[in-house]
TORPA-275963 format. One record per residue (C-alpha): residue number from 1; residue in one letter; x, y, z. Coordinates in Angstrom, 3 decimals, m for minus. Layout:
[pt NUM,'A',[X,Y,Z]]
...
! end
This chain:
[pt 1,'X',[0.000,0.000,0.000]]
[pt 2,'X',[1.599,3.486,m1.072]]
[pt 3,'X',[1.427,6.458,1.052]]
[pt 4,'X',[m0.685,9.125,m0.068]]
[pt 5,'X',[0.577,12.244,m2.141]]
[pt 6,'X',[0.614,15.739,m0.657]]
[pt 7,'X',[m1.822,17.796,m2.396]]
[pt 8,'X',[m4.207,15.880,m3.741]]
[pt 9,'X',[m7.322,14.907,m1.872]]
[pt 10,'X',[m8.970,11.797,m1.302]]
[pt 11,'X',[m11.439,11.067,m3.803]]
[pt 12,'X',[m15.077,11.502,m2.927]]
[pt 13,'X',[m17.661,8.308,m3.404]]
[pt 14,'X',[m21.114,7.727,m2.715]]
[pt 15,'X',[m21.847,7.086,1.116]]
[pt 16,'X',[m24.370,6.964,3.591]]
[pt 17,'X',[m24.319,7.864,7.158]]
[pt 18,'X',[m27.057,8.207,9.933]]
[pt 19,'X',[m26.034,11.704,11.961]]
[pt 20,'X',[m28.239,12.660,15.511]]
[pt 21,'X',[m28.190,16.249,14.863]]
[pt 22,'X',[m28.988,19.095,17.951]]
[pt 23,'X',[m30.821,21.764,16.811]]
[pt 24,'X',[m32.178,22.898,20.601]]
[pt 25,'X',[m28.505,24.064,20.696]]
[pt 26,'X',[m28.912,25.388,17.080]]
[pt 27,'X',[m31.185,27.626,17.928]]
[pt 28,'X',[m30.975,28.719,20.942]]
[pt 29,'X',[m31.777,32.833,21.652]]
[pt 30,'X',[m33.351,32.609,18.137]]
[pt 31,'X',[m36.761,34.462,17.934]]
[pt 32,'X',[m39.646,32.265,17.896]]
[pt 33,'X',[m40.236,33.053,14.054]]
[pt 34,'X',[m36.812,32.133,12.712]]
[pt 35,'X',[m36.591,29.043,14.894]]
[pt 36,'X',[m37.780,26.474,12.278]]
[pt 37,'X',[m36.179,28.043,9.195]]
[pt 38,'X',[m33.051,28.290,10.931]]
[pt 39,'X',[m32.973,24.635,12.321]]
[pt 40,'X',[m33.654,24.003,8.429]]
[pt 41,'X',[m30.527,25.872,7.486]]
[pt 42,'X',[m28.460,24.363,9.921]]
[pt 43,'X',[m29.285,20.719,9.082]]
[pt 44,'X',[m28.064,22.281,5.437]]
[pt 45,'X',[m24.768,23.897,6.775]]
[pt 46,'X',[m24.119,20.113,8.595]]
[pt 47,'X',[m24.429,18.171,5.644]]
[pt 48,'X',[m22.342,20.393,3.313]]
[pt 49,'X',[m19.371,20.371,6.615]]
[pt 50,'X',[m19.875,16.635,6.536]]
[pt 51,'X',[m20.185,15.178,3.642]]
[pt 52,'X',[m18.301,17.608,1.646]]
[pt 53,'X',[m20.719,18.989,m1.272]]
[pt 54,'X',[m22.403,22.379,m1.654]]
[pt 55,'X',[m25.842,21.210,m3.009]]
[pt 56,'X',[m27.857,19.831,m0.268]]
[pt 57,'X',[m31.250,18.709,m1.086]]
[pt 58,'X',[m33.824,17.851,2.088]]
[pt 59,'X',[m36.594,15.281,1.930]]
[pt 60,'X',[m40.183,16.716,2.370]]
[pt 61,'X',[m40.678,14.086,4.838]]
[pt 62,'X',[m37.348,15.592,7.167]]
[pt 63,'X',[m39.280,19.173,6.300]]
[pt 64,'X',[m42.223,17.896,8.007]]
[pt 65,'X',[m40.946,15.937,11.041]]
[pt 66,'X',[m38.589,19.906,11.808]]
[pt 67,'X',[m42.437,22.139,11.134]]
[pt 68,'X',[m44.447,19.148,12.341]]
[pt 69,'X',[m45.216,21.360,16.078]]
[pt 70,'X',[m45.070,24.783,14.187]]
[pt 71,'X',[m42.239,27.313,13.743]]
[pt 72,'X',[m41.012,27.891,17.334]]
[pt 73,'X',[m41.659,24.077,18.835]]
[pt 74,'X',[m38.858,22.409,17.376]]
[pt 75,'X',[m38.081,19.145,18.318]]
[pt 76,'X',[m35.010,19.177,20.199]]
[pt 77,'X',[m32.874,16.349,18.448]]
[pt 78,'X',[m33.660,14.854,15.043]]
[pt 79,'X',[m31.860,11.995,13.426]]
[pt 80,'X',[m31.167,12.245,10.047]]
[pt 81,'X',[m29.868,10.488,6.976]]
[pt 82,'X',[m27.271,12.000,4.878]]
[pt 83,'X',[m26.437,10.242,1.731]]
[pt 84,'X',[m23.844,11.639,m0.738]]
[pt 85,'X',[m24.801,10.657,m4.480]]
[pt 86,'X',[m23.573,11.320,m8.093]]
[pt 87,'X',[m25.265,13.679,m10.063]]
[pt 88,'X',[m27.105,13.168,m13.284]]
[pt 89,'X',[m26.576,16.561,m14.650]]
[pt 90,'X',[m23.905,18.789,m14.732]]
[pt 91,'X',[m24.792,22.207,m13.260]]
[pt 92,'X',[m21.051,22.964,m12.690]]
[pt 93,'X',[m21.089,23.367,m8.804]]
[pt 94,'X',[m19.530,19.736,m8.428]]
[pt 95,'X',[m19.809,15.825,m8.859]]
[pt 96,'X',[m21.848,15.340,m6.182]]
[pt 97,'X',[m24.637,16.203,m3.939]]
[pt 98,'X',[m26.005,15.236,m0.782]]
[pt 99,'X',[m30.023,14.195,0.207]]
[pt 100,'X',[m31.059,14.378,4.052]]
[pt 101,'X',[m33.877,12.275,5.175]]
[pt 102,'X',[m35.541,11.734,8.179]]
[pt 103,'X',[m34.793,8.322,10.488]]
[pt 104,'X',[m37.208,8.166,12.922]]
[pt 105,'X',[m36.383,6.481,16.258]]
[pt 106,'X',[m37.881,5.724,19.819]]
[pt 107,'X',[m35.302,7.021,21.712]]
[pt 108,'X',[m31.449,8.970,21.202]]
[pt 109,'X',[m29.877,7.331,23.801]]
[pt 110,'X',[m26.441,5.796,22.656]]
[pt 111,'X',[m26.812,6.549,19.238]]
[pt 112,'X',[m23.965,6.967,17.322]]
[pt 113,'X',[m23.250,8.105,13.783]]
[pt 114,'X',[m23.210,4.901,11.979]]
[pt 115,'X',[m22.535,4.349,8.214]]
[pt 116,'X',[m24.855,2.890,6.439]]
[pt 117,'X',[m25.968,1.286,3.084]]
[pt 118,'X',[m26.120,3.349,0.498]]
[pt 119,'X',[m29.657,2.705,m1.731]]
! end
């Protein structure tokens, strides 16, 4: 196995990872009317950090579960799927972009970010 050259990044691939993301601590001394539009953003903002890609798409269904008790009752954790794919068309901002979907679960105690399958 070589070593790996200065300079040159590793190359990116499709992936799939299950993320428990905070957004009580997102938005904290946010004004009730920005609350759910910023937790939106920041789920964005996580994914590009993460999985390395500037087009982030979100899943109605993820949309839902953040607005489900209005715009200033988030919930306070949310886990989410972030799966980095190739893209059909070339729009010029990159190779690859990244869709969020919602994982529901019972409870967030001891969950870890875990890779997953990718679909």
């Amino acid at each position: 196995m070589g070593k790996k050259e200065k300079g040159k990044p590793n190359p990116l691939g499709e992936v799939s990872r299950d993320y428990t993301i905070h957004l009580h601590k997102a938005v904290h001394k946010e004004t009730f009317k920005r609350k759910a539009p910023r937790a939106v953003s920041h789920i964005v903002r996580f994914a590009q950090k993460n999985m390395l890609t500037e087009d982030v798409r979100i899943d109605p269904q993820l949309n839902e579960a953040i607005w489900a008790r209005g715009i200033r009752n988030l919930p306070r954790r949310i886990r989410v799927r972030l799966q980095r794919k190739k893209k059909e068309e070339d729009d010029g901002k990159g190779k690859y972009y990244t869709l969020a979907q919602y994982v529901p679960v019972e409870s967030f105690a001891n969950l870890k970010t875990e890779i997953t399958k990718a679909q």
